[in-house]
Each structure stands twice: as C-alpha cells, then as structure tokens.
Residue, then its C-alpha position, 0 to 999 in steps of 0.5 A: x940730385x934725384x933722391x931714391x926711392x925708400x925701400x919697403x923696410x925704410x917705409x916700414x921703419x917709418x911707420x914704426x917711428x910713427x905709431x911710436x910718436x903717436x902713442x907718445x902724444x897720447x891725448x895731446x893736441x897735435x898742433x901744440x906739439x908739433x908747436x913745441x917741436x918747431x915744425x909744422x901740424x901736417x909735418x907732424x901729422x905726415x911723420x905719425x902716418x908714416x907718410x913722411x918715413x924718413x924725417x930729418x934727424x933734427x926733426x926727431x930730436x925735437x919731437x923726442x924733447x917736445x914728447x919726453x923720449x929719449x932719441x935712443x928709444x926713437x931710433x930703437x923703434x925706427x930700427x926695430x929693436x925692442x928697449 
C-alpha cells in the first residue's frame, strides 16, 4: 500500500500538535517522557518538530497521559480550534 502524501494542512496540523507537546514538556527531560509514554526519544523528538505530523492515535493518547493533557486539548490543537 503506498501512503499518500500529507497535505500542507496536515503538516501544518502537525506542527501545531508539536509546539503544543513541547510547550507541555516544558522543562522535562525529552527521554524521560517519551520514557513515560512508551515511545522512542527521536520518535518524540520527530513528533515535537513536526517532522512526524501524522503520530499513530495511540501515540498521542500516551504522550497526552505522560504530559497531563487531555486528548481533547490534542486533538483541538491538531485541529486548529482554540480551547
């Protein structure tokens, strides 16, 4: 199966969803979250840069509960919509 290409706003989302997780890490080491949520530093690290703009749902959900958020604040920010 070839994946498609993501579109501006998917990547755009992506970047969002990044700035959000980053802000939310705050001073935190990297590895010890991504530690907590299951996945690997650069994993983290791609997500936060938006270099990853797509994560699996399962990624977020456990980056959410690592951070404190919500998934409803993730998905708001992936979205575009202020909370």
């Amino acid at each position: 199966m070839v994946r498609q290409p993501l579109t501006p706003s998917q990547i755009e989302a992506g970047r969002r969803l990044g700035s959000l997780l980053r802000h939310a890490r705050g001073g935190r080491d990297l590895v010890e979250v991504a530690s907590a949520a299951g996945i690997s530093p650069e994993t983290l690290r791609k997500i936060e840069t938006g270099r990853l703009p797509s994560p699996g749902f399962g990624t977020i959900v456990c980056l959410g509960e690592a951070l404190g958020l919500p998934v409803e604040e993730l998905a708001a920010a992936w979205r575009g919509v202020l909370v």
